[in-house]
C-alpha positions as CSV (number, residue, x, y, z in Angstrom):
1,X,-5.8,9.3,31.8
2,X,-5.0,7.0,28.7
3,X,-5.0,3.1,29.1
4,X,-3.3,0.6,27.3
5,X,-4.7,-0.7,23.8
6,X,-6.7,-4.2,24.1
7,X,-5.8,-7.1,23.0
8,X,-7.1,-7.4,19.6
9,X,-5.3,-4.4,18.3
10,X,-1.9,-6.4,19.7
11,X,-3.0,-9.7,18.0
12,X,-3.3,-7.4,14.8
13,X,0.0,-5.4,15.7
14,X,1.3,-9.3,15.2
15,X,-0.2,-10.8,12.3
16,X,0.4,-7.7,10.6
17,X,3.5,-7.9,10.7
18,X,4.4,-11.5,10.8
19,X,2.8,-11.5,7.0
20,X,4.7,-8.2,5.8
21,X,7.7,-10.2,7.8
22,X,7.1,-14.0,5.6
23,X,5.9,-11.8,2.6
24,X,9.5,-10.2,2.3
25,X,11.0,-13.1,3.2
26,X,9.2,-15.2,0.7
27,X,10.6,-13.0,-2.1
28,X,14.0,-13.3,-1.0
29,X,14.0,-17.0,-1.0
30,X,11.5,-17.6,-4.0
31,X,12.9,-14.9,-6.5
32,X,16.4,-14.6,-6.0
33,X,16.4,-11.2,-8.0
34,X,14.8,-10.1,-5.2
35,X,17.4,-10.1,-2.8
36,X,19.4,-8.0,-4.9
37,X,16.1,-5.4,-5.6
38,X,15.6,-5.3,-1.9
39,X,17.4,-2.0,-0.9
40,X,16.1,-0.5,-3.7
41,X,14.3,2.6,-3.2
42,X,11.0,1.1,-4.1
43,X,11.2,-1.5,-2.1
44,X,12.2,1.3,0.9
45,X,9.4,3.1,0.6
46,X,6.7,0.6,0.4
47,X,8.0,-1.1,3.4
48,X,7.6,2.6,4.6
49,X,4.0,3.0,3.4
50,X,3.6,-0.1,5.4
51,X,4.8,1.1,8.8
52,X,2.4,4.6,8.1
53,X,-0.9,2.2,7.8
54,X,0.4,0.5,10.7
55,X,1.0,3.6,12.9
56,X,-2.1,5.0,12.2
57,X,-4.1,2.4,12.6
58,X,-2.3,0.9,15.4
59,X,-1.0,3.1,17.5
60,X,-3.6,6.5,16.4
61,X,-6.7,4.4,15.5
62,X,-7.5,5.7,12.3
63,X,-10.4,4.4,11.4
64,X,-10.3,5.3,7.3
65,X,-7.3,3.6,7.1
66,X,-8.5,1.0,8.9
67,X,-11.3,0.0,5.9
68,X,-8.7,0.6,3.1
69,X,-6.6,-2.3,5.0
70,X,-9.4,-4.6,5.8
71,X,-10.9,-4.0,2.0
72,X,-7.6,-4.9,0.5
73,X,-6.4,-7.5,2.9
74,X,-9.7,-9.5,1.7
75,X,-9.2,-8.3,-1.4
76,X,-6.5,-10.0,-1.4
77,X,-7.8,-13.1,-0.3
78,X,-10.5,-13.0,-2.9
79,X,-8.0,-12.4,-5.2
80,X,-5.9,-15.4,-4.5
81,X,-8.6,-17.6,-4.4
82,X,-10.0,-17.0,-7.7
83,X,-6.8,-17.2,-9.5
84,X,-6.2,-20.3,-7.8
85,X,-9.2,-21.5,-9.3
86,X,-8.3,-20.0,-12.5
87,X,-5.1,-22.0,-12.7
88,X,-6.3,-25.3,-11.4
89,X,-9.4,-24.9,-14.3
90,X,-6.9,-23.1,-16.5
91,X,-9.1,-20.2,-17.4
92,X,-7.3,-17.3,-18.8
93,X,-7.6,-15.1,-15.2
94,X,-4.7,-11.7,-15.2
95,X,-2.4,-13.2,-17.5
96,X,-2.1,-16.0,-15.4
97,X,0.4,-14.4,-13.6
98,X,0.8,-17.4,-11.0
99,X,0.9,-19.9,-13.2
100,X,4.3,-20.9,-12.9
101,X,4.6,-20.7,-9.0
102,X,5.6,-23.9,-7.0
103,X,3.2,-25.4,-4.6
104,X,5.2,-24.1,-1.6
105,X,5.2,-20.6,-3.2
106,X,1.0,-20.8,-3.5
107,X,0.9,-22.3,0.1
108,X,3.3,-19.1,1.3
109,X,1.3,-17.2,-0.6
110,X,-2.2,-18.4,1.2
111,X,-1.3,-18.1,4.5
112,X,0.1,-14.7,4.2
113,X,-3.3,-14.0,2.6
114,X,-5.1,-15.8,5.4
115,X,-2.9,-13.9,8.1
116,X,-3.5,-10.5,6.9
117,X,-7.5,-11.1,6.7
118,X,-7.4,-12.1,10.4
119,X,-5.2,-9.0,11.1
120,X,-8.0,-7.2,9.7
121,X,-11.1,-9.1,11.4
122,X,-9.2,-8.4,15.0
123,X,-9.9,-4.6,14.0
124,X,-13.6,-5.1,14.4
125,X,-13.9,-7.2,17.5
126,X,-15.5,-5.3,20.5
127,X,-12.8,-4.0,22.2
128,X,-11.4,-2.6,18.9
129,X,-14.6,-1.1,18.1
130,X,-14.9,0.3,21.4
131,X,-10.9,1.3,21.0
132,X,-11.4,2.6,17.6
133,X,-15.0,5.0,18.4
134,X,-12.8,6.7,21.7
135,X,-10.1,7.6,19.1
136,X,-7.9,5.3,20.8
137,X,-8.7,7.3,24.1
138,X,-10.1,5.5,27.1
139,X,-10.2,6.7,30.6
140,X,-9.8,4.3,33.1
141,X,-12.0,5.7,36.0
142,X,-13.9,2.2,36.7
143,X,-15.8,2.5,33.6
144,X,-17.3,-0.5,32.2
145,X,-14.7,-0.7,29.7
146,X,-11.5,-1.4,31.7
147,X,-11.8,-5.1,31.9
148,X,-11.2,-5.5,28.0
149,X,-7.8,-3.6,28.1
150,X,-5.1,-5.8,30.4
């Protein structure tokens, strides 16, 4: 008989999506243009793409799609950082693409960054490593690992 998941795969079900949350919402209030993009089809179906990494990783513990998040949410990170440090140096670093961004854009910007990296770090603490090697499939017959899942 299935249990419930444990608690670091909800903490991640939440910063997950709190940061896809303030990332859309950033754009609508930062770039007003895209308010008017968002019910276009693109914008549709990467908010779909979204909720398919999500599903499998949260609800079906995949654990391939679980790397290809944590590699891009640090990514990510990395990312940010160094063309932060590109712009404050001003070293020519992707165009300098976030060059003209306000302060409270770049701050937005760094704690969705910072969000989605701890998403991904609650993926490998034990009981999500435990979660993620049954499959997402843990009896609860007074094994050992029934204490992690409340």
């Amino acid at each position: 008989m299935a249990i419930g998941r444990p608690k670091s795969i909800v903490w991640f079900d939440w910063l997950f999506w709190i940061s896809v949350i303030l990332g859309y919402m950033g754009d609508g209030y930062f770039d007003r243009k895209a308010i008017a993009f968002a019910l276009l089809l693109g914008e549709v179906i990467g908010l779909g793409i979204i909720g398919v990494v999500w599903y499998y990783i949260s609800q079906r513990a995949n654990n391939v799609l679980k790397w290809i998040y944590t590699v891009l949410a640090f990514g990510g990170v990395g990312l940010f950082g160094l063309t932060i440090i590109a712009s404050t140096f001003e070293i020519e670093f992707l165009g300098n693409v976030w060059r003209g961004l306000s302060i409270p854009e770049l701050a937005l910007g760094g704690f969705i960054n910072i969000l989605s990296a701890v998403a991904a770090t609650c993926l490998f603490l034990k009981p999500s490593r435990i979660w993620f090697e049954s499959k997402g499939r843990l009896g609860n017959d007074g094994d050992h690992l029934s204490d992690i899942f409340k």
